[in-house]
C-alpha positions in Angstrom: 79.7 176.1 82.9 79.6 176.2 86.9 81.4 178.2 89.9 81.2 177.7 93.0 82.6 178.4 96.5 83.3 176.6 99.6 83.7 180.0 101.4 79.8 180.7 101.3 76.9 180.0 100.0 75.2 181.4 96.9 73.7 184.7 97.6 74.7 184.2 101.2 76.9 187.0 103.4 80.7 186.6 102.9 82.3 185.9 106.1 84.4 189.0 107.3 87.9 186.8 107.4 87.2 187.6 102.9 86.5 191.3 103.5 88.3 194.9 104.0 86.7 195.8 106.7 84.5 194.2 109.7 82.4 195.8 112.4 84.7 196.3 115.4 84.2 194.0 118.8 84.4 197.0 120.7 81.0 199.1 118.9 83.4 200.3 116.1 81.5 201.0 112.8 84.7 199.8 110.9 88.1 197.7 111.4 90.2 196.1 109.0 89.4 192.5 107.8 91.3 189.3 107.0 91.0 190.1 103.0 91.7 186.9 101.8 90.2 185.7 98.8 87.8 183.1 99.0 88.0 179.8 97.5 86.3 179.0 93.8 86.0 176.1 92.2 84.7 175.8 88.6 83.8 172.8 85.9 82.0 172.5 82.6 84.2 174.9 80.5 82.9 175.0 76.5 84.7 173.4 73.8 88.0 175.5 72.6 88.4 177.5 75.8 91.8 178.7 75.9 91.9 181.0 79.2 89.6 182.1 82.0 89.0 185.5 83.3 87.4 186.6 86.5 86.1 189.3 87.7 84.2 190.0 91.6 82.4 193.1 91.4 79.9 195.1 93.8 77.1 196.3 91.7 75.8 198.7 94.8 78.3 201.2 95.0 76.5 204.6 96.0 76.7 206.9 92.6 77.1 209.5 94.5 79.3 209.9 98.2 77.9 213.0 99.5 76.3 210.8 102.7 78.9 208.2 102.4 80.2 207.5 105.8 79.0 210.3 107.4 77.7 210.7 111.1 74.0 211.0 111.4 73.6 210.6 107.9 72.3 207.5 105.9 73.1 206.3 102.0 69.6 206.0 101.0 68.5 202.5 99.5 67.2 204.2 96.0 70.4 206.2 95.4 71.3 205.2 91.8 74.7 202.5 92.4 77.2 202.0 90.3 79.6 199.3 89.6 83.4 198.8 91.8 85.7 195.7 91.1 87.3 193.8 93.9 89.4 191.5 91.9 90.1 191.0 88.5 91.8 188.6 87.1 92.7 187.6 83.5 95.1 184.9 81.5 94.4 182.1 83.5 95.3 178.9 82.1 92.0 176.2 80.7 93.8 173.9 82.9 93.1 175.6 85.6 90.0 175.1 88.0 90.2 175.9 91.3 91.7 179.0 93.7 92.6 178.1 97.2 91.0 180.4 99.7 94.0 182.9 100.6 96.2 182.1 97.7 95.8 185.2 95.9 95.5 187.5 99.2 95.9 187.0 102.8 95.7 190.2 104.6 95.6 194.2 103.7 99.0 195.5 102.0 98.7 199.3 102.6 99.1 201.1 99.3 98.1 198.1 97.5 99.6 195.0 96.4 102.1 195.2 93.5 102.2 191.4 92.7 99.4 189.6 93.7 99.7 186.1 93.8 97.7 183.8 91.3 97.6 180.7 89.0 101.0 180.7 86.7 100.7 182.9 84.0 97.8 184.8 84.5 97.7 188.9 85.2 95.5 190.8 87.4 94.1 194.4 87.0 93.6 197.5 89.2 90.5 197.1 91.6 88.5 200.3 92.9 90.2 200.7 95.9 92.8 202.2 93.5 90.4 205.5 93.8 88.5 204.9 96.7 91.8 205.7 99.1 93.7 208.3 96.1 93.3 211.1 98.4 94.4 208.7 102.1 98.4 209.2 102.4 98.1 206.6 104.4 96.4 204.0 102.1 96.8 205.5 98.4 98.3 203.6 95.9 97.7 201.4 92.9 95.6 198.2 94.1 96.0 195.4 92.4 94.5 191.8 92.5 91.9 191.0 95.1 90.8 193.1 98.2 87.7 192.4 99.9 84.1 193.9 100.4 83.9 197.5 103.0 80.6 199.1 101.8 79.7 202.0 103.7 79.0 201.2 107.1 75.6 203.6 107.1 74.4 202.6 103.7 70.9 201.6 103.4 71.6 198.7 100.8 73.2 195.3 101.2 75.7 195.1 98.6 76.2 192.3 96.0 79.1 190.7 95.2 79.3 189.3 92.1 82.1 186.2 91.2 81.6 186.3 87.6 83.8 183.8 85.6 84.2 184.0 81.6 85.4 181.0 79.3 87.6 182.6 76.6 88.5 181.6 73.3 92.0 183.4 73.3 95.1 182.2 75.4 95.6 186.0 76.6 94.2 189.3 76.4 95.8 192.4 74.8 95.4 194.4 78.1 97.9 196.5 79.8 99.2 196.3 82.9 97.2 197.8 86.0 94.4 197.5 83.4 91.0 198.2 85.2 87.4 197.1 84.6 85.8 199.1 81.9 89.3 197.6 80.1 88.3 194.4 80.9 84.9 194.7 79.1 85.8 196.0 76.4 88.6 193.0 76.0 85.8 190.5 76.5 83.9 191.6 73.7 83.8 188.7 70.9 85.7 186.0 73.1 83.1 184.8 75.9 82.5 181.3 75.0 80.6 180.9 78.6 80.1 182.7 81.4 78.8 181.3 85.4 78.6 183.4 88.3 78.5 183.4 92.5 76.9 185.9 94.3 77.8 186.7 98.0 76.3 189.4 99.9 77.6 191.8 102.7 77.0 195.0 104.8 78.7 197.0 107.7 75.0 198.2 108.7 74.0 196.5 111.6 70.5 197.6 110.5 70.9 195.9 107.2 69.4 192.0 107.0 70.3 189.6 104.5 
């Protein structure tokens, strides 16, 4: 099985119009984004696949956010990360293969989205934002479906973005709604028929190369 994306390349920087946030034309260290979703495009499914799930998730997350974001202060590269999801997505149809770039999410909703578009019939789950802006009265909420990369603008680390896409052998997953990722993994287990992945990279540090 194969994914793909005519957004960017494999292991190549996501352009900014797919993220949260961008580095500002003015010297700002942050602004918001476009957040769309990029498009994907996948082929090759295994025999008896019933549904597709996927999942984008940042594998670089800072364990720890005692220097996140903070003046003067760097995340250092060898801080232990941890895992954040962007999107996940779950239920969609085995005749589906292929998501049009901004057809799940074109812009930031404050609070969060509460019905993100997607292919008919499928569900999507809470993403990390959900915690990342709990304590923001400007931005909490429950965040569901897709919202796009804003690692810490002094981290030491580009960040990876992982488009992972599972083959299923079951039409739909017993998951409930607003379900989140370690949900999601634990539903997979004993239904993966196939599995491909994208990778995309990105980073708010202009210090930071690909």
């Amino acid at each position: 099985m194969q994914i793909r994306s005519d957004s960017f390349g494999n292991h190549a920087r996501i352009p900014a119009e797919f993220a949260f946030g961008k580095p500002g034309d003015n010297g700002e260290v942050c602004v918001l984004a476009g957040n769309r979703n990029p498009q994907l495009a996948w082929s090759g499914a295994p025999e008896g696949t019933k549904s597709f799930t996927l999942a984008c998730i940042d594998i670089d997350v800072p364990s720890k956010g005692d220097d996140v974001n903070k003046e003067g202060r760097n995340v250092p590269s060898d801080l232990p990360r941890v895992d954040f999801a962007h999107w996940l997505m779950i239920d969609v149809p085995a005749t589906c293969n292929a998501i049009a770039a901004g057809a799940c999410s074109d812009g930031i909703t404050p609070h969060g989205k509460r019905s993100p578009d997607g292919p008919a019939g499928s569900r999507q789950g809470r993403n990390g934002y959900s915690e990342w802006f709990a304590s923001d009265p400007d931005m909490a909420g429950e965040y569901l479906g897709y919202d796009g990369p804003c690692p810490p603008w002094n981290d030491t680390l580009l960040h990876h973005y992982h488009f992972r896409l599972y083959a299923l052998d079951v039409a739909r997953l017993d998951l409930p709604r607003a379900f989140g990722w370690s949900e999601l993994q634990q539903a997979l287990r004993g239904h993966i028929l196939g599995q491909a992945e994208w990778v995309g990279t990105y980073s708010l540090n202009p210090a930071v190369a690909d």
